[in-house]
mmCIF entry with sequence, helices, sheets and N, C-alpha, C, O atoms, coordinates in Angstrom:
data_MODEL
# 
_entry.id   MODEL 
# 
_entity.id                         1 
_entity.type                       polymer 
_entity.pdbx_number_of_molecules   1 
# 
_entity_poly.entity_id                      1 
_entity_poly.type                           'polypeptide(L)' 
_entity_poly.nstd_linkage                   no 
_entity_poly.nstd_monomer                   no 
_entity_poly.pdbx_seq_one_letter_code       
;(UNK)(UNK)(UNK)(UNK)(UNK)(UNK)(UNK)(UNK)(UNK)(UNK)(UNK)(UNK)(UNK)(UNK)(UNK)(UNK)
(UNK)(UNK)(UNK)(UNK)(UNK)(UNK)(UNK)(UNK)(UNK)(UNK)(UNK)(UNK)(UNK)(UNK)(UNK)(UNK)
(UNK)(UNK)(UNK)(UNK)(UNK)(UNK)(UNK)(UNK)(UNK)
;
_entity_poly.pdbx_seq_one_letter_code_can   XXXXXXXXXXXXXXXXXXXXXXXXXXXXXXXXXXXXXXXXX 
_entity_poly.pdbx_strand_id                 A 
# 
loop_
_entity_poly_seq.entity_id 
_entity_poly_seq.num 
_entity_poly_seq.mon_id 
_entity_poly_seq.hetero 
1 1  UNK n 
1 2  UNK n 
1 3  UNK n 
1 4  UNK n 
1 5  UNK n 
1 6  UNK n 
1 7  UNK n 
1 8  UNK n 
1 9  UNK n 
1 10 UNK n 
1 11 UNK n 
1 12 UNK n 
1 13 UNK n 
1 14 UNK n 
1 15 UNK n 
1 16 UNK n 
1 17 UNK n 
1 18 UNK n 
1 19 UNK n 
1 20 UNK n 
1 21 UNK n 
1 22 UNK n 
1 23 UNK n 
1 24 UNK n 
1 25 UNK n 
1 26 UNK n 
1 27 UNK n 
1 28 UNK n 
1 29 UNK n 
1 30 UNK n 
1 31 UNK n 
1 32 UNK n 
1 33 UNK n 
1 34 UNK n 
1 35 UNK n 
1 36 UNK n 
1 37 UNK n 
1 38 UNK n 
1 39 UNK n 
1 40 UNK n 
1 41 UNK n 
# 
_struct_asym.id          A 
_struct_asym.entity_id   1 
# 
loop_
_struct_conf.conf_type_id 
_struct_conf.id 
_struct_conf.pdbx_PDB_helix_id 
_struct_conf.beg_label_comp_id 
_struct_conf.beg_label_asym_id 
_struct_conf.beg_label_seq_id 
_struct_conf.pdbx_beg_PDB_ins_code 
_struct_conf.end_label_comp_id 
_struct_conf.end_label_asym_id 
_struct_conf.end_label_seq_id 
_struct_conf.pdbx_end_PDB_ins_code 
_struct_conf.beg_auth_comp_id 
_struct_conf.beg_auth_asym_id 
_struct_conf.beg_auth_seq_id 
_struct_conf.end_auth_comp_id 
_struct_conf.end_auth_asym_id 
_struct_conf.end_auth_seq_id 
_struct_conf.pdbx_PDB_helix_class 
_struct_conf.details 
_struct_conf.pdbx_PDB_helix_length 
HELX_P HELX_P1 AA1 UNK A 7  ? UNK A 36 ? UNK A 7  UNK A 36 1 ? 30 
HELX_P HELX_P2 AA2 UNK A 37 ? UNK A 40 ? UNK A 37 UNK A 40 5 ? 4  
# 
_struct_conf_type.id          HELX_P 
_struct_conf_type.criteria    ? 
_struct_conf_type.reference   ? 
# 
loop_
_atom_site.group_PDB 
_atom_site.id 
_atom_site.type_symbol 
_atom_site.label_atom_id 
_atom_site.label_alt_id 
_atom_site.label_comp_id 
_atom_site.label_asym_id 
_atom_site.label_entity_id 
_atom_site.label_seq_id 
_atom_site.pdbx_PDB_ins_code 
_atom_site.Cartn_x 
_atom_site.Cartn_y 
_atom_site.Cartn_z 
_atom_site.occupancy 
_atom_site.B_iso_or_equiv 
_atom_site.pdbx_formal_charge 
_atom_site.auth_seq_id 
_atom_site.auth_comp_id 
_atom_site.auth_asym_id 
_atom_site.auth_atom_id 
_atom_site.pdbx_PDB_model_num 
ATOM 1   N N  . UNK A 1 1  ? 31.201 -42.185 -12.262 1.00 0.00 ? 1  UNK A N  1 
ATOM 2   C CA . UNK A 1 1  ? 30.220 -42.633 -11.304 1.00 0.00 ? 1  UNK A CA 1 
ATOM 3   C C  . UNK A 1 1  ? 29.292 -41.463 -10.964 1.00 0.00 ? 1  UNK A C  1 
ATOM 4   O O  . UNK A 1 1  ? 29.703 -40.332 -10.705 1.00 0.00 ? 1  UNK A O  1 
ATOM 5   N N  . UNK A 1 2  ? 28.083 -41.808 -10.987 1.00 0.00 ? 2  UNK A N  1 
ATOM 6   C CA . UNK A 1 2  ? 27.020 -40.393 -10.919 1.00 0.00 ? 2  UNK A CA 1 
ATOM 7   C C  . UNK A 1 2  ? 26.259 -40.965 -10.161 1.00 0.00 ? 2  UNK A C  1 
ATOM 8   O O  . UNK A 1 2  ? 25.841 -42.119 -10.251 1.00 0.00 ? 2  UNK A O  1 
ATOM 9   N N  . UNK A 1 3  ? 25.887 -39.644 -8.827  1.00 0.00 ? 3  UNK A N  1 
ATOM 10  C CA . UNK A 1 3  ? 24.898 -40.306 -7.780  1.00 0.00 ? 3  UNK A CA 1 
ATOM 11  C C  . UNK A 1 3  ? 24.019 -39.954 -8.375  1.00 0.00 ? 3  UNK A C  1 
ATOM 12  O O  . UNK A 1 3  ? 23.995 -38.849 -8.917  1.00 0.00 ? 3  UNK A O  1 
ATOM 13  N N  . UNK A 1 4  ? 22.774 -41.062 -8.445  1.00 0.00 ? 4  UNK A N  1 
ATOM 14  C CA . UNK A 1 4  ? 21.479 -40.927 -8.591  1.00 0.00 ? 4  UNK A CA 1 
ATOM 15  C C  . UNK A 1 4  ? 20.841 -40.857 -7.663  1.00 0.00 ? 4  UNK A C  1 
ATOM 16  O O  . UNK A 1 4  ? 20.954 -41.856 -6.953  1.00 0.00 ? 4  UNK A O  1 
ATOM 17  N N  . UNK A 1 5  ? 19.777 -39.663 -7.070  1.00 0.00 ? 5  UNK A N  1 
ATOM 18  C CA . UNK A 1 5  ? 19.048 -39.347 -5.675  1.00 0.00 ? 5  UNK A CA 1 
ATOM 19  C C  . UNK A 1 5  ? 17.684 -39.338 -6.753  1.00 0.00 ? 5  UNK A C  1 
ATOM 20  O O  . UNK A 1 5  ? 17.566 -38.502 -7.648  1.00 0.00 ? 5  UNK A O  1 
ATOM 21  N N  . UNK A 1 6  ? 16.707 -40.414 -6.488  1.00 0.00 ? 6  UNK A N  1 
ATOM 22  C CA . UNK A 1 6  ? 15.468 -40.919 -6.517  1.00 0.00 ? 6  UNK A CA 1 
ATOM 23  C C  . UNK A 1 6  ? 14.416 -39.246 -6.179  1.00 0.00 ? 6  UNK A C  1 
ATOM 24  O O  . UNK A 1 6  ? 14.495 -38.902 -4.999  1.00 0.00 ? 6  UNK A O  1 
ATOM 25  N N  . UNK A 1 7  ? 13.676 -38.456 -6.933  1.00 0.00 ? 7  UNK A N  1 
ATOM 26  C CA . UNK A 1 7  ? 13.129 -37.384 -6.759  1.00 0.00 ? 7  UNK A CA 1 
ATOM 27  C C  . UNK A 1 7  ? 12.266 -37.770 -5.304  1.00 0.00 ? 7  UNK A C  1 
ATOM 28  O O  . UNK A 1 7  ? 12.109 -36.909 -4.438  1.00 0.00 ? 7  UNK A O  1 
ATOM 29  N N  . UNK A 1 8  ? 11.823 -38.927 -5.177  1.00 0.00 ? 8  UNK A N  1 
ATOM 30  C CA . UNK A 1 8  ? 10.895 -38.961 -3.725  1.00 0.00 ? 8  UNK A CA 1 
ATOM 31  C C  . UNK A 1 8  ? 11.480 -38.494 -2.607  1.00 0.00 ? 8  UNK A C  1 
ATOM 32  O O  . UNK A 1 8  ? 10.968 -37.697 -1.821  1.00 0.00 ? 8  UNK A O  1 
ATOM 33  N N  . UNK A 1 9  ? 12.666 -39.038 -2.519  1.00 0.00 ? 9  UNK A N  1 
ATOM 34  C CA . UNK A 1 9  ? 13.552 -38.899 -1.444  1.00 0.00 ? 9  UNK A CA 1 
ATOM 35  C C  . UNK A 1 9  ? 14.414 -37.627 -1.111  1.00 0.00 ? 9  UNK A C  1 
ATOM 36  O O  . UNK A 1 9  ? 14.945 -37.419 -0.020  1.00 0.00 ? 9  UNK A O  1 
ATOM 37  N N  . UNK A 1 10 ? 14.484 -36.698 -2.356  1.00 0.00 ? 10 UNK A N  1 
ATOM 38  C CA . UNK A 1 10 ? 14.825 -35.038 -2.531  1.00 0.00 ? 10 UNK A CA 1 
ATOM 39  C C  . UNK A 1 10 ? 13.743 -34.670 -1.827  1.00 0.00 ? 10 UNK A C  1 
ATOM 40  O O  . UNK A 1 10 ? 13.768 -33.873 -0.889  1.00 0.00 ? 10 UNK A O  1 
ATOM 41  N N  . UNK A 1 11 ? 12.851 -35.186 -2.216  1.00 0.00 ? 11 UNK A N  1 
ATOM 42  C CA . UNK A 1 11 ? 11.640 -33.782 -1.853  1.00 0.00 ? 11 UNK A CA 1 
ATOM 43  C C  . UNK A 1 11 ? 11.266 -34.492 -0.473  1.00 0.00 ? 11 UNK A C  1 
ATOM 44  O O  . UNK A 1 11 ? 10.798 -33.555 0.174   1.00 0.00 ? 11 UNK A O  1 
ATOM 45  N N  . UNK A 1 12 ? 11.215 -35.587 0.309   1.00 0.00 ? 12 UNK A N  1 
ATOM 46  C CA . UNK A 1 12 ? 10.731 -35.640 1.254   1.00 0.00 ? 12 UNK A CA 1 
ATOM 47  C C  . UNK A 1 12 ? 12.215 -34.819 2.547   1.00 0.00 ? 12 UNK A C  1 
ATOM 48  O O  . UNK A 1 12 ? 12.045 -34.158 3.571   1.00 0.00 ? 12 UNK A O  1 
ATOM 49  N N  . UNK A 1 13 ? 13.249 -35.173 2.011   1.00 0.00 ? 13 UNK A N  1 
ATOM 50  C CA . UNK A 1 13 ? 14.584 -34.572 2.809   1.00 0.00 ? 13 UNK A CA 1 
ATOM 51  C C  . UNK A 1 13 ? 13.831 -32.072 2.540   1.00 0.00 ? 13 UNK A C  1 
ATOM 52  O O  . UNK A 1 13 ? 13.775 -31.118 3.317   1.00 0.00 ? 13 UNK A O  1 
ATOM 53  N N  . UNK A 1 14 ? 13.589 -32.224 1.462   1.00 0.00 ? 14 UNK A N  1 
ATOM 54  C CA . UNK A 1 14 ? 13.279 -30.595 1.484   1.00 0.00 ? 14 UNK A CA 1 
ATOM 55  C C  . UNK A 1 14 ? 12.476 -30.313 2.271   1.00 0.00 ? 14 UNK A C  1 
ATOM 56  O O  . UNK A 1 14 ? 12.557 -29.292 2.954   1.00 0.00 ? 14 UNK A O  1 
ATOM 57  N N  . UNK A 1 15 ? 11.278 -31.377 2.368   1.00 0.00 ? 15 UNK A N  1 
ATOM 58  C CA . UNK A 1 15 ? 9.926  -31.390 2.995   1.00 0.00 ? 15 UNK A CA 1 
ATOM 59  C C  . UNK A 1 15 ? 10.424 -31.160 4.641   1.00 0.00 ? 15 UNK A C  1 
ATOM 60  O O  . UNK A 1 15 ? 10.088 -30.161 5.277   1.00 0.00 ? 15 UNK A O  1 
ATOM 61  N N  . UNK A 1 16 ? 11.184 -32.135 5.147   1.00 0.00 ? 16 UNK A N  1 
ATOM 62  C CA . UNK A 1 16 ? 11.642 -32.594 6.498   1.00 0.00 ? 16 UNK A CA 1 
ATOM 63  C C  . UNK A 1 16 ? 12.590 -31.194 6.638   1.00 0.00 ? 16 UNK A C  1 
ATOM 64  O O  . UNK A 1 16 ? 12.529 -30.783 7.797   1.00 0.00 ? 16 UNK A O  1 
ATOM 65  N N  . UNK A 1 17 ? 13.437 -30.361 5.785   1.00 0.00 ? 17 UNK A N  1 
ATOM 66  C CA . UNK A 1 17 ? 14.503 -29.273 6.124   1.00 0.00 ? 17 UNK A CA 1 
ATOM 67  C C  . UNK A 1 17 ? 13.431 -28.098 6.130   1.00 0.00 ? 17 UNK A C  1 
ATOM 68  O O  . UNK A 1 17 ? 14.061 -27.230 6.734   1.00 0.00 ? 17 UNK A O  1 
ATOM 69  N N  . UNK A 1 18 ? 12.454 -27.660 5.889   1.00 0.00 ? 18 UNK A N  1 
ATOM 70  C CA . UNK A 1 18 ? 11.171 -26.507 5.751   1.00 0.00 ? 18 UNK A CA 1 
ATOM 71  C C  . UNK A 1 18 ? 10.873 -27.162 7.368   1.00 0.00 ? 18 UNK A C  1 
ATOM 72  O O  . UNK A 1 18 ? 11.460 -26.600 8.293   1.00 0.00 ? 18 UNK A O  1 
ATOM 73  N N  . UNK A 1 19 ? 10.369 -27.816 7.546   1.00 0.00 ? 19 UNK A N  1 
ATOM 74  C CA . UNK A 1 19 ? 9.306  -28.253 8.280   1.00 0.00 ? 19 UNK A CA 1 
ATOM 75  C C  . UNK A 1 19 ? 10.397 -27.716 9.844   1.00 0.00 ? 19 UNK A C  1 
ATOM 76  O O  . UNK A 1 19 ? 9.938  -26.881 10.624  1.00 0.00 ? 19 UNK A O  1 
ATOM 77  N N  . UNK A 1 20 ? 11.109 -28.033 9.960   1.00 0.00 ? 20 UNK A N  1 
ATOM 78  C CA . UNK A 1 20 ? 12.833 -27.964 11.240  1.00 0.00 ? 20 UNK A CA 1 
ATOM 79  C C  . UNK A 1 20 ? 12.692 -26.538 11.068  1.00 0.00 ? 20 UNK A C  1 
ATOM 80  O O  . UNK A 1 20 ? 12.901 -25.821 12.047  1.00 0.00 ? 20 UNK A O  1 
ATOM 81  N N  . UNK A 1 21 ? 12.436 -26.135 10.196  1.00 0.00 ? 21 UNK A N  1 
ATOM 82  C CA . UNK A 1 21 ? 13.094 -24.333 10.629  1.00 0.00 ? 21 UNK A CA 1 
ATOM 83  C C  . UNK A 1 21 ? 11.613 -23.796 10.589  1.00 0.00 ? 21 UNK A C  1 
ATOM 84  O O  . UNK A 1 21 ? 11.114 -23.125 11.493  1.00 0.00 ? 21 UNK A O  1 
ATOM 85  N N  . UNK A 1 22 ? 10.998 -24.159 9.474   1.00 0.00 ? 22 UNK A N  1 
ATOM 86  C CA . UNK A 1 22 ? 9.363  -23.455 9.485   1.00 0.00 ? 22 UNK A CA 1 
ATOM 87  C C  . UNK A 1 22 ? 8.469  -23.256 11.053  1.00 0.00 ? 22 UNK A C  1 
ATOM 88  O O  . UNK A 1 22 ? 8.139  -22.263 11.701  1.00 0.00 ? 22 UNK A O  1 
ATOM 89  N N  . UNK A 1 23 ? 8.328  -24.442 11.208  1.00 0.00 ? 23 UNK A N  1 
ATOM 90  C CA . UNK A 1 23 ? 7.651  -24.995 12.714  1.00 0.00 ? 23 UNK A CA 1 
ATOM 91  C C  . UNK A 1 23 ? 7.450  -23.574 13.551  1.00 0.00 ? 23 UNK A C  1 
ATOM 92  O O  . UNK A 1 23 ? 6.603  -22.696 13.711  1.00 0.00 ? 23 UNK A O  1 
ATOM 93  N N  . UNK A 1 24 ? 9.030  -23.991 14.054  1.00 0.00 ? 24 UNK A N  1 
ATOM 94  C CA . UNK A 1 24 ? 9.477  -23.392 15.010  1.00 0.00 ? 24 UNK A CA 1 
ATOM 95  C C  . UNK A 1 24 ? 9.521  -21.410 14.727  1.00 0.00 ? 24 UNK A C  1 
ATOM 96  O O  . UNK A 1 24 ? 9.127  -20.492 15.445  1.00 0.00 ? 24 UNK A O  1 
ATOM 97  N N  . UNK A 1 25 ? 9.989  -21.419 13.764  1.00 0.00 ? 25 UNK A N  1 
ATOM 98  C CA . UNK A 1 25 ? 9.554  -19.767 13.099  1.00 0.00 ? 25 UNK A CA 1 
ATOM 99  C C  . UNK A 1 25 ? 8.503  -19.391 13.303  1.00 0.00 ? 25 UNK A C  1 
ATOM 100 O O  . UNK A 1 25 ? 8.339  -18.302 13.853  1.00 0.00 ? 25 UNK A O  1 
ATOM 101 N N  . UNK A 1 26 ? 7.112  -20.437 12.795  1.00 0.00 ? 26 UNK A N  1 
ATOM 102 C CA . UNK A 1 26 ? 5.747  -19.403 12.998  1.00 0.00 ? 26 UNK A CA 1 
ATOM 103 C C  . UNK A 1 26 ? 5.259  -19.564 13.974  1.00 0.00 ? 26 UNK A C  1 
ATOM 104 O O  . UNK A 1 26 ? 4.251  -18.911 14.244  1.00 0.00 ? 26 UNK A O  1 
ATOM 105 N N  . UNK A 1 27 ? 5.855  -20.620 15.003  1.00 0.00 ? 27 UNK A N  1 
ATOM 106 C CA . UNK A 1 27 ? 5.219  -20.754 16.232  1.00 0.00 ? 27 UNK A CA 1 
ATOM 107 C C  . UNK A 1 27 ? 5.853  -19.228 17.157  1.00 0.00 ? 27 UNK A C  1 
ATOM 108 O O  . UNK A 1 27 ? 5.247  -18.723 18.102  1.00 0.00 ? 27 UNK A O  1 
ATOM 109 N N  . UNK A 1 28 ? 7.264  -18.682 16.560  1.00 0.00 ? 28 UNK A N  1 
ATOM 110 C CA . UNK A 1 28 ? 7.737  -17.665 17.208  1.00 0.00 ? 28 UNK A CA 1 
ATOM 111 C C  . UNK A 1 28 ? 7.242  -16.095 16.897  1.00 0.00 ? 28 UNK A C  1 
ATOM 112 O O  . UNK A 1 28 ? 7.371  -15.025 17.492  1.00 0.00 ? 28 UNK A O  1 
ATOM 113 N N  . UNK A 1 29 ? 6.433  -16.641 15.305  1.00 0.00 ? 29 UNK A N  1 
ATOM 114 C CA . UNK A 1 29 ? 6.065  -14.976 14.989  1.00 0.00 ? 29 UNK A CA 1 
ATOM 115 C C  . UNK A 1 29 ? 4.656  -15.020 15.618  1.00 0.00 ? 29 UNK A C  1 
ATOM 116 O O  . UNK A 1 29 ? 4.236  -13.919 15.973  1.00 0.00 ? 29 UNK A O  1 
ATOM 117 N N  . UNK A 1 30 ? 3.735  -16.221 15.853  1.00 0.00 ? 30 UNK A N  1 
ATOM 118 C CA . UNK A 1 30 ? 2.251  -16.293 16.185  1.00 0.00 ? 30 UNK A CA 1 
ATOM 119 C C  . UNK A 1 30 ? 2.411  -15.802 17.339  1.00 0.00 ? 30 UNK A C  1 
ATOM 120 O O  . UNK A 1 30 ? 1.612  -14.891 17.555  1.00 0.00 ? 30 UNK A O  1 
ATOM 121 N N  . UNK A 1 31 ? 3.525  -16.149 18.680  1.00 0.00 ? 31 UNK A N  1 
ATOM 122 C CA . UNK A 1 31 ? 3.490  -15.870 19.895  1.00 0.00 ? 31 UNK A CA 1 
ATOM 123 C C  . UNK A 1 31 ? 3.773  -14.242 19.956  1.00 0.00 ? 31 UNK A C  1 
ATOM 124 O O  . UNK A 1 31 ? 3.385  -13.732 21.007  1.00 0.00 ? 31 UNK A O  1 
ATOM 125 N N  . UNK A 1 32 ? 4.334  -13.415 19.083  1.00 0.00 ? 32 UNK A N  1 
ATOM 126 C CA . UNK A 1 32 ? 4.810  -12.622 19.013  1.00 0.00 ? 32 UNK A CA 1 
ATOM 127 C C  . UNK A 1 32 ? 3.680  -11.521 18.788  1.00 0.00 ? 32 UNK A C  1 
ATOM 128 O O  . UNK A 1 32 ? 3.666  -10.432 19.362  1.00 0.00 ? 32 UNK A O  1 
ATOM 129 N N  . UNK A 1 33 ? 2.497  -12.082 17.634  1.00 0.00 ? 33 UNK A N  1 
ATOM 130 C CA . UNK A 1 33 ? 1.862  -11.186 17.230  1.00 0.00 ? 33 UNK A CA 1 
ATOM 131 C C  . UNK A 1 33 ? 0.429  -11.571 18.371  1.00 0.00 ? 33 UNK A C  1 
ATOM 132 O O  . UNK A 1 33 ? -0.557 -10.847 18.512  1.00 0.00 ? 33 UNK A O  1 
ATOM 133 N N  . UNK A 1 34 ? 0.612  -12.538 18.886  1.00 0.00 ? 34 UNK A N  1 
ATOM 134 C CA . UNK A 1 34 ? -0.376 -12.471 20.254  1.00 0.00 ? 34 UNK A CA 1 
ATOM 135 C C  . UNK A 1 34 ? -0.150 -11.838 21.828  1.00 0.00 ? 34 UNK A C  1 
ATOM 136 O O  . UNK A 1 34 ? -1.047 -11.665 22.654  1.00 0.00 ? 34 UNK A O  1 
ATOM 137 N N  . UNK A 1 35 ? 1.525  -11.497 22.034  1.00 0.00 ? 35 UNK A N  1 
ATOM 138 C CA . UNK A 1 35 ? 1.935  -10.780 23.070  1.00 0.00 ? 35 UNK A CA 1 
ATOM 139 C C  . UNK A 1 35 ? 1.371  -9.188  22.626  1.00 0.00 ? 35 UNK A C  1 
ATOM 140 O O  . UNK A 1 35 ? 0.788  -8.466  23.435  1.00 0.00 ? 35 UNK A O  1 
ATOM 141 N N  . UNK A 1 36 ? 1.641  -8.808  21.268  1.00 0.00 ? 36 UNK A N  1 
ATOM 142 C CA . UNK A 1 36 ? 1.303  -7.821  20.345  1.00 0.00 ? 36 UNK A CA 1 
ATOM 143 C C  . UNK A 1 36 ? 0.515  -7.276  20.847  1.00 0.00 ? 36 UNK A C  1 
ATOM 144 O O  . UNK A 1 36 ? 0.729  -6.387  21.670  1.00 0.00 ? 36 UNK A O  1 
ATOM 145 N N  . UNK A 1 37 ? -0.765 -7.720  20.433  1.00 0.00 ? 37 UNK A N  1 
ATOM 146 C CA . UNK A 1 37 ? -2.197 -7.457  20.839  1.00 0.00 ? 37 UNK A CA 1 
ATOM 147 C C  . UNK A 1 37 ? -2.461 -7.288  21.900  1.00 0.00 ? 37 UNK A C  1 
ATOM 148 O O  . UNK A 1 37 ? -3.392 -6.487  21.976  1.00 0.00 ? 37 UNK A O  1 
ATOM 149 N N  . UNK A 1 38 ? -1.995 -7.765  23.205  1.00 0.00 ? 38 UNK A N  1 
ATOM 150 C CA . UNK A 1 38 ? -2.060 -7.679  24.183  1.00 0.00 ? 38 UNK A CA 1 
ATOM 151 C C  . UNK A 1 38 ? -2.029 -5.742  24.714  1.00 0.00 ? 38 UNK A C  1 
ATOM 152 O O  . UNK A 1 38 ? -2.719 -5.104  25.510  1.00 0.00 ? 38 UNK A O  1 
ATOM 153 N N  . UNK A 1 39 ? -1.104 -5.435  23.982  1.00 0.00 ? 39 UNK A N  1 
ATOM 154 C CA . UNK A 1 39 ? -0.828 -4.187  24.061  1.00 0.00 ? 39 UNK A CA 1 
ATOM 155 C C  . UNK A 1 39 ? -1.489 -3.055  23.712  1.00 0.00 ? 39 UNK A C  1 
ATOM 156 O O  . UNK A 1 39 ? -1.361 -1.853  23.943  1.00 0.00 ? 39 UNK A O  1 
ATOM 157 N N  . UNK A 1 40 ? -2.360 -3.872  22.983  1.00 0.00 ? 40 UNK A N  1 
ATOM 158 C CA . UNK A 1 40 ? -3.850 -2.610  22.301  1.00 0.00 ? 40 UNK A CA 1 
ATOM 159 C C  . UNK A 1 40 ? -5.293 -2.954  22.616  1.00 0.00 ? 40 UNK A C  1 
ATOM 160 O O  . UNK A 1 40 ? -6.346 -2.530  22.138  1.00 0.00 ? 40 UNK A O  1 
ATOM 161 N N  . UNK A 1 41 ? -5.083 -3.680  23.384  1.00 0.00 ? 41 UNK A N  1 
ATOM 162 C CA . UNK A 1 41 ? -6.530 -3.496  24.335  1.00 0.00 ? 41 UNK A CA 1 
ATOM 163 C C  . UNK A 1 41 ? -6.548 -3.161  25.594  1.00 0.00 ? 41 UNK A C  1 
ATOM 164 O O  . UNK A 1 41 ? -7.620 -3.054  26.189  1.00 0.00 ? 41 UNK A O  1 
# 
């Protein structure tokens, strides 16, 4: 018996697992490199 996983449905589950950790990452490095700046003017 061999699971067959349909390629649409791989890549939209990869799409949806990037997107959960990505998001939230560059929203933490953008805030980071705008507190940043703060510091050199």
């Amino acid at each position: 018996m061999s699971r067959q996983d349909p390629s649409g449905t791989r890549t939209l589950r990869l799409v949806l697992a990037w997107s959960f950790v990505g998001i939230p990452l560059l929203w933490g490095v953008l805030q980071t490199l705008r507190d940043a700046l703060k510091l050199f003017h």
